[in-house]
C-alpha positions in Angstrom: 14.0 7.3 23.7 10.7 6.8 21.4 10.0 9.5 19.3 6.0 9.7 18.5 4.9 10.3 14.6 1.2 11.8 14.5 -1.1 11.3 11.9 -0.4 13.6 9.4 3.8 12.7 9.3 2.7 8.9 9.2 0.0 9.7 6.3 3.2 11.5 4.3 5.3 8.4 4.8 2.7 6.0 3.8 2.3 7.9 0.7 6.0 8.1 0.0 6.7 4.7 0.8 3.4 3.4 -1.7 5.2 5.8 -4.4 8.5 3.9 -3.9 6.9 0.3 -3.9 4.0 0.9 -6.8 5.2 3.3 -9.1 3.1 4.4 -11.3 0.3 3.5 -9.0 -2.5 6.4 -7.9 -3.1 5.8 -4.1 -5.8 7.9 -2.3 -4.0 8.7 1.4 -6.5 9.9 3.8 -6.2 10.3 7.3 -9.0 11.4 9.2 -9.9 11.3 13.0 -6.3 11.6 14.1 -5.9 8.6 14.5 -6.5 6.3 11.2 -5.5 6.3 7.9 -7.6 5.7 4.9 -6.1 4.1 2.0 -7.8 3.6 -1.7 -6.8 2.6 -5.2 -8.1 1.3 -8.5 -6.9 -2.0 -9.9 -2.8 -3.0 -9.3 -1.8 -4.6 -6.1 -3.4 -6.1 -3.7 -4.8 -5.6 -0.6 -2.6 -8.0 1.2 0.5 -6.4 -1.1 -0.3 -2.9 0.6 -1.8 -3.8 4.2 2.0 -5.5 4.2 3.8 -2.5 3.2 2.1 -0.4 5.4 1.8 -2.7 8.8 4.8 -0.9 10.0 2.9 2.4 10.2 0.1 1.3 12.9 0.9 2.3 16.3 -1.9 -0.2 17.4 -3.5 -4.4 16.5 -6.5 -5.7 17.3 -6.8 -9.4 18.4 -10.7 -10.3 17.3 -10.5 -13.2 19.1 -10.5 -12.2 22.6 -11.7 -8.1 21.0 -8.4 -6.7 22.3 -6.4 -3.7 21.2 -2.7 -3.6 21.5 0.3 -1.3 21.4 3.2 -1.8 18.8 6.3 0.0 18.4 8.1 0.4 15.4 11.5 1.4 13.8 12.2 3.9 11.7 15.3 4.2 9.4 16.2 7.5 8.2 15.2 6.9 4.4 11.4 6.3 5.9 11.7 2.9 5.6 9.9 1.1 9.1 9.1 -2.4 10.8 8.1 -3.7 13.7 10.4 -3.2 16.7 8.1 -4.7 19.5 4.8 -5.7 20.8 3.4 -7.6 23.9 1.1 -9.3 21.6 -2.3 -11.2 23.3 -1.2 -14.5 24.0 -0.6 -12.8 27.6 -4.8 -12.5 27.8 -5.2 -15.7 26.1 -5.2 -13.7 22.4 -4.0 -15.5 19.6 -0.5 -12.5 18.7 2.4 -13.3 19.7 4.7 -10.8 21.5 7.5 -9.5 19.6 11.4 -8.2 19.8 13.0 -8.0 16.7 15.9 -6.2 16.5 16.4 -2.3 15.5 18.5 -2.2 12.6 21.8 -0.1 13.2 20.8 3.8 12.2 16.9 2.9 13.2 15.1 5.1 15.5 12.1 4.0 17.6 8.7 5.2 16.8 5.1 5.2 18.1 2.4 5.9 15.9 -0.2 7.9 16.9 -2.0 6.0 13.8 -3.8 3.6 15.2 -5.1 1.3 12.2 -4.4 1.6 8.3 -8.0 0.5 6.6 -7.2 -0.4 2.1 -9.8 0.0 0.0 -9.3 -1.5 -3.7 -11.6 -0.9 -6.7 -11.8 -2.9 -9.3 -12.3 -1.0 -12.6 -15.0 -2.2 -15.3 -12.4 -3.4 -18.0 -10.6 -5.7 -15.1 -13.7 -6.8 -14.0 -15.0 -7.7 -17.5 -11.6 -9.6 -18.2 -12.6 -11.8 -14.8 -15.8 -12.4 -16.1 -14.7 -13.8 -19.5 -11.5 -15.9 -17.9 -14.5 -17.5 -15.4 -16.5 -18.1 -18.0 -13.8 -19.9 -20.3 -12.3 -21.7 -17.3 -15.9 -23.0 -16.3 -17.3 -23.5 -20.1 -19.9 -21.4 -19.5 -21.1 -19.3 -22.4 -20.0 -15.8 -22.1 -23.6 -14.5 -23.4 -26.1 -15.7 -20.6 -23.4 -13.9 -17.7 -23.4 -10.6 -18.8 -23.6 -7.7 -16.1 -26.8 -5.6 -16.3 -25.4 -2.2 -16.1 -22.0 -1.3 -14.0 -22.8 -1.7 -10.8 -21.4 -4.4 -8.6 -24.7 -6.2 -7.7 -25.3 -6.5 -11.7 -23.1 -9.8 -11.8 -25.5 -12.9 -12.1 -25.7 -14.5 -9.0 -26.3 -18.0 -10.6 -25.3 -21.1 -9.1 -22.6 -23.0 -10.4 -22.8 -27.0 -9.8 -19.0 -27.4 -11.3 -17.4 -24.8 -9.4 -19.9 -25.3 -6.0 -20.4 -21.8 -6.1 -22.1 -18.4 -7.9 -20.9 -16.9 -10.6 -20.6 -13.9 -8.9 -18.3 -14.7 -6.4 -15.9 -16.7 -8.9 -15.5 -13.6 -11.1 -14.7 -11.2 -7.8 -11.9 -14.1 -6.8 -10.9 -13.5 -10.1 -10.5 -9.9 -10.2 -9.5 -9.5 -6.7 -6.7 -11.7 -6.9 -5.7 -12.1 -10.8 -4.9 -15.5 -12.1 -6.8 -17.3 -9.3 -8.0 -19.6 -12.2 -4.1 -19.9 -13.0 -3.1 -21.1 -9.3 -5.8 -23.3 -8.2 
């Protein structure tokens, strides 16, 4: 028998299971609607890091290539700890995700969560975003001086072309401070 986890429940066991993996770490759990939950932070892992962590708690996917939404259902071990259990996937309609059946570890329970989608939103604080500017700079030779941001706003970055790196300045210091050390492993 699948048990169903609302909203709210799922939102507690996203939070506890961010507290476990980032310690340390401030996360903003929202979830609103009833069926989505809204996470935020500022700096520390990445999106990828936590949209990994947390895949377990949607109750649905969405295939954008054929704009299909599908069911999942998940496991849940007593300690909170979840994972997929099963999906049809799209590849049924010509979608691109496969269908799953992993197995239940023993003591697991299945789950549906009434949470359809689990939407990260990382901030990138000034001082991070100042030491991506500077590394760009130095890994480019560019002189730290004419790439200065205007005031602390986002859009303040200089937008300038760079020929060596066949791109703007502005997007090579967000690559930088959204996924630190990009200059390290390119």
């Amino acid at each position: 028998m699948t048990r169903y986890v609302n909203n709210v429940e799922a939102a507690k066991l996203v939070r506890k299971e961010l507290k476990k993996n980032f310690p340390g770490m401030k996360f903003g759990v929202r979830s609103k609607g009833g069926n989505c939950i809204y996470i935020s932070w500022v700096d520390g892992p990445t999106e990828k890091e936590v949209k990994n962590l947390t895949a377990g708690f949607e109750g649905s996917g969405f295939d954008g290539m054929i704009d299909l939404e599908y069911s999942k259902t998940s496991w849940m071990l007593p300690s909170g700890e979840v994972g997929l259990a099963k999906t049809s996937g799209t590849t049924g309609s010509m979608g691109v995700v496969p269908e799953v059946e992993d197995a239940i570890p023993p003591g697991a329970e299945l789950v549906k969560f009434t949470t359809k989608y689990i939407f990260t939103s990382r901030e990138i604080s000034k001082p991070n975003l100042e030491k991506a500017r500077l590394k760009v700079c130095d890994y480019w030779g560019l002189e730290p001086g004419s790439y200065e941001f205007a005031d602390d706003k986002w859009g303040s970055i200089p937008r300038d072309f760079i020929p060596n790196a066949n791109e703007a300045f502005d997007r090579l210091v967000l690559k930088e401070a959204y996924a630190p050390d990009y200059y390290n492993n390119a």
